[in-house]
N, C-alpha and C positions, 0 to 999 in steps of 0.2 A: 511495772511488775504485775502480771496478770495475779490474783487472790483466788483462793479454790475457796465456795461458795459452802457449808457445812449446813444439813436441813436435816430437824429431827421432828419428827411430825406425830401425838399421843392424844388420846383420844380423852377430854373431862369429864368429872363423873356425873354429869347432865346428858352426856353423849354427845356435846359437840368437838368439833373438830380443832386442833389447834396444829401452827407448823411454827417452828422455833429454827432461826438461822441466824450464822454467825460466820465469822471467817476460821475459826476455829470448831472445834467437835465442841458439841453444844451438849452440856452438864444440865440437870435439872437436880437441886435442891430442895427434899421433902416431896410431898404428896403433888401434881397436878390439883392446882385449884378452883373452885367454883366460889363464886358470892351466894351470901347468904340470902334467903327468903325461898316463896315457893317459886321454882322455875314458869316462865308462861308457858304456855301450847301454844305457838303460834299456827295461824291458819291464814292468812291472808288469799284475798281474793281480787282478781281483775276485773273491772267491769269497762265494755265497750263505749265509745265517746263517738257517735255517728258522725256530729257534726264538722269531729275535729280529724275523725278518722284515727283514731287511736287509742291505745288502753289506757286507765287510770288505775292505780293500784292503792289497796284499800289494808289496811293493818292497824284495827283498834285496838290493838294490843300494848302499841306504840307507845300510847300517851300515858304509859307507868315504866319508862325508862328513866333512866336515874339522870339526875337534869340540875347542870352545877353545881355538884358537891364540893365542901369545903375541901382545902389541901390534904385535909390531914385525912378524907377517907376521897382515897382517887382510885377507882377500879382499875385503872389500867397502870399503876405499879406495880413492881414485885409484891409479893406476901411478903412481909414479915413477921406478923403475928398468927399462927395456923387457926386461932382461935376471928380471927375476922379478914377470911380470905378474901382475894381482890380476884382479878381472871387472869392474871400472869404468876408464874412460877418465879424463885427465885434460881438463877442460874447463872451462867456463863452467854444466854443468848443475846444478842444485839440486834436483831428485828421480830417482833413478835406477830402472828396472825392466826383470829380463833375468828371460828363461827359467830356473828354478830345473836345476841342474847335477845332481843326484839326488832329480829328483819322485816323489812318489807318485803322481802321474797325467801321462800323456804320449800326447800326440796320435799321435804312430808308433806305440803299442804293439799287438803283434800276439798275444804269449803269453796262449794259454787252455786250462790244462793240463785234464784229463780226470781227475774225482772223483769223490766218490759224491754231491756239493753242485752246485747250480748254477755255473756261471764264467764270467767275462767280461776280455775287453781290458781295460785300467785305465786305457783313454781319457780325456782333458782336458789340463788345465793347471797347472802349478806356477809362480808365477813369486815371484820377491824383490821385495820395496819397500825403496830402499834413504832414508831421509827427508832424508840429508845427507853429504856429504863429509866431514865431521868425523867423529872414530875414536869421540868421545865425549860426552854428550847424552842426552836424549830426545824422544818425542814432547811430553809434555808442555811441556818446557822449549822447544821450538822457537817462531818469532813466530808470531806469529795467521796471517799473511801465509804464511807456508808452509803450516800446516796446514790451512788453506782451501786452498791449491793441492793440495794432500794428498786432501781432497776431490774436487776437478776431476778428479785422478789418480785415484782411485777409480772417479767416475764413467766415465771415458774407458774402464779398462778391463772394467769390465762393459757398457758397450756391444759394444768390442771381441771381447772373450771372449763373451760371451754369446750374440752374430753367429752361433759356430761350430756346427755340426750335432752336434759329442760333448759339448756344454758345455747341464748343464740347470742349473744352479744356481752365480753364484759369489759367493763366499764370502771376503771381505778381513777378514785380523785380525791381530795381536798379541798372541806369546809374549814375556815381558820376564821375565829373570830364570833365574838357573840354576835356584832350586825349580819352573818349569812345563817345562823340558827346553831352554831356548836354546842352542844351541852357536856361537853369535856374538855377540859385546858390541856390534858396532859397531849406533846404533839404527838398525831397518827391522823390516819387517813381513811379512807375506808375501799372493798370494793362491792359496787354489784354484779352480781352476774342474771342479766335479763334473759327471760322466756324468749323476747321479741327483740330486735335492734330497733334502738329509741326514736322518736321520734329528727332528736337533731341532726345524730348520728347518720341517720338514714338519708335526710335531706342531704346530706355533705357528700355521699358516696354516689344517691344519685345524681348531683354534679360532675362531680368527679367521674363516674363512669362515661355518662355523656361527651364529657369533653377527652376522654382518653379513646372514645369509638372517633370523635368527629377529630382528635389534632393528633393520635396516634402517642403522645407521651398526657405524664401526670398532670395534673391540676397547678395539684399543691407544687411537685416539683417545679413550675415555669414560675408559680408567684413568687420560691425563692429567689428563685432566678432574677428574677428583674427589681425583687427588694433588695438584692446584692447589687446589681448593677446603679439602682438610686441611692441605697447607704446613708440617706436622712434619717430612716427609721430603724435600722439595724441595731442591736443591743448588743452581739455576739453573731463572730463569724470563726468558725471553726475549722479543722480536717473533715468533722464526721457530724458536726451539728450547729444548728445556728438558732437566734432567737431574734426577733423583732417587733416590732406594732405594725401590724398591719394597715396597709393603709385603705382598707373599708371597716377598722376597729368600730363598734360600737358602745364599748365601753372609754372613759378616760382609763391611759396605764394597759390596756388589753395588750396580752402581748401572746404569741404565739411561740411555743420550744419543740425543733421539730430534727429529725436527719434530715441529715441531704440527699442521701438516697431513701428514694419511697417505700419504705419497708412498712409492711402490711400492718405487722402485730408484734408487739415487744420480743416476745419469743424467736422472731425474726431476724433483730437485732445481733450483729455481727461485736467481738468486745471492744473494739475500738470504737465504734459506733455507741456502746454502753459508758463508754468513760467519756466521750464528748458531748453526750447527753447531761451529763449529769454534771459536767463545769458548764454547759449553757442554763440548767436548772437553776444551779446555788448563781451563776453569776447576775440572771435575771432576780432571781427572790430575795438578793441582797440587797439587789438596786431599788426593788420598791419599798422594803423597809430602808431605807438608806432618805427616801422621802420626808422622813417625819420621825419622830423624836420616839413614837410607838410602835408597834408593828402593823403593817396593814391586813387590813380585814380582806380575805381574798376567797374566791371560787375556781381552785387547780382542776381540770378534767382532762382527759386523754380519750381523744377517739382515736381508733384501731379498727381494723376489717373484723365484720363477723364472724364467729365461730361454727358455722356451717358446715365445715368442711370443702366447702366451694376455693376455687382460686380470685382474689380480688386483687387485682393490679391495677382497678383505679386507687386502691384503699394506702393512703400514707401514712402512719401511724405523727401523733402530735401533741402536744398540751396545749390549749386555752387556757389561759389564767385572767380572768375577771375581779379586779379587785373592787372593795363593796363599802369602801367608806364613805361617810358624805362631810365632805368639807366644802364652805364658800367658794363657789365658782371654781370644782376643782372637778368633784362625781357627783353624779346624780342616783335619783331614787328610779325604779320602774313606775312608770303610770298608766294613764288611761291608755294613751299610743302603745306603750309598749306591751302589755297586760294586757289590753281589750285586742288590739290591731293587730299586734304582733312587727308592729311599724319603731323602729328607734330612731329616737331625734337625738341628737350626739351635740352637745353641748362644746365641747372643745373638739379639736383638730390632732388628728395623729401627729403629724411631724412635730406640734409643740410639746405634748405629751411622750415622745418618743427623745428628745431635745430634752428636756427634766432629766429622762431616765438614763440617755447617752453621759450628762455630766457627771453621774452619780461614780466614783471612785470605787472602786469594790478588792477585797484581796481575796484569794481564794484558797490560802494557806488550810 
């Protein structure tokens, strides 16, 4: 049964942006809320990296974010006391997304100090994915039925975001877990919307482009192709979507969630395509909590074609998921290889790591 997707989008009285979606007409209960204290001004700025050939971005503002608060003051619940607002409304919504309150990148930014490095505005987007009203959960743990809405929400806002004239690339992922930096339990995501397409992002296209001028189809589409046909590392084989470990992983656990067909950017995404996205999502993010007796500590990100307005048909849309915990002989830390080099030494072997995750039992109820 296809679900009509309900978005009601009101403006907080800080002036940032907030978009409330449900499967249902979405109700707001009392005033749009703001947290208390003085709002920042953010101004972030970029400054150029000659050696690395690319931007870093700078936002001192940062380090007065609110940074694991007890349960009992979680900003991203509803309000229920109008006397100690949170940044969500009490309502009938079931995905929440506002302008992130200390971004790295920001549409008004106007600071671009004078160095010996190139500098720029720190132009774009921050915003929060909030997945649910509830304080506690995950993605994975949420119904299929959300997380396909999840998707919708994805797509909506890189159409959205991607619209704007500072937005070249955006970029929807999840940090889970205090070992990748989280300073909020309650679960949500985040997105950016970059000035510039990222540094990784951009290596991966010019691949991909390369090899769709030199063999005439995708990249990404032949390596499913032939991880389908080996099926040692397959996690999930779908109508419309599949998930595996790659077998140049260099993380343990790396797993890759992708269509079958090479669709550019979520927004591209056909509904059957959205609903088989999202049982290879939860069926992957079960398997690796399904690991260990906690939930694992992971890094979700989605490349997609830039927002350019150009047509990219090397570009496959897809998840990376880098899980980030360190157990005996299981994951490792980054180090000098990989930090200084940019070189990974892979401590275990995809097929056995993929082998863990194939036995793992999952339901998808």
């Amino acid at each position: 049964m296809t679900r009509v997707m309900h978005k009601r989008s009101v403006s907080k009285p800080d002036g940032r942006a907030m978009h409330l979606y449900a499967h249902a007409p979405v109700t707001i209960e009392g005033d749009v809320p703001v947290p208390p204290g003085a709002a920042p001004t953010p101004s972030p700025h970029l400054r150029w990296h000659p050696l690395r050939g690319e931007w870093v971005a700078y936002a001192g503002h940062r380090q007065h974010r609110t940074f694991l608060p007890p349960p009992e003051w979680d900003p991203l619940a509803p309000t229920v006391d109008p006397d100690a607002p949170t940044e969500v409304p009490r309502g009938t919504w079931e995905i929440a997304v506002f302008e992130n309150r200390f971004p790295t990148l920001f549409g008004g930014s106007h600071e671009r100090p004078e160095l010996i490095v190139e500098t720029a505005p720190g132009r774009g987007a921050c915003e929060v994915v909030v997945y649910q009203q509830e304080a506690t959960g995950s993605l994975g743990a949420l119904p299929l039925p959300r997380i396909e809405m999840l998707i919708d929400v994805w797509a909506d806002r890189t159409a959205e975001l991607g619209a704007r004239d500072d937005v070249a690339y955006v970029f929807p992922f999840e940090n889970r877990g205090v070992e990748v930096g989280v300073t909020l339990h309650h679960p949500h995501g985040q997105i950016y919307a970059y000035p510039f397409v990222p540094p990784s992002a951009a290596r991966e296209l010019e691949q991909q482009r390369a090899y769709l001028h030199e063999r005439g189809r995708g990249l990404l589409e032949r390596m499913i192709e032939r991880e389908l046909v080996d099926g040692r590392r397959v996690l999930y084989d779908g109508e419309g979507a599949v998930a595996f470990v790659p077998a140049c992983a260099r993380w343990a656990y790396e797993v890759w969630v992708a269509p079958r067909r090479p669709a550019p950017r979520f927004d591209d995404l056909e509904r059957a395509e959205r609903r088989d996205l999202a049982r290879a999502l939860k069926t992957v993010l079960l398997k690796l909590d399904g690991l260990w007796s906690a939930p694992m500590p992971y890094m979700l990100v989605f490349h997609q074609a830039p927002s350019d307005g150009a047509l990219h048909p090397e570009a496959h849309l897809h998840a990376e998921i880098y899980p980030a915990l360190r157990l005996p002989g299981r994951l490792k830390y980054l180090a000098g290889s990989e930090i200084g080099a940019g070189v990974f030494t892979a401590d275990t072997f995809p097929e056995e790591k993929a082998a863990e995750l194939r036995a793992i039992e999952v339901r998808l109820a």
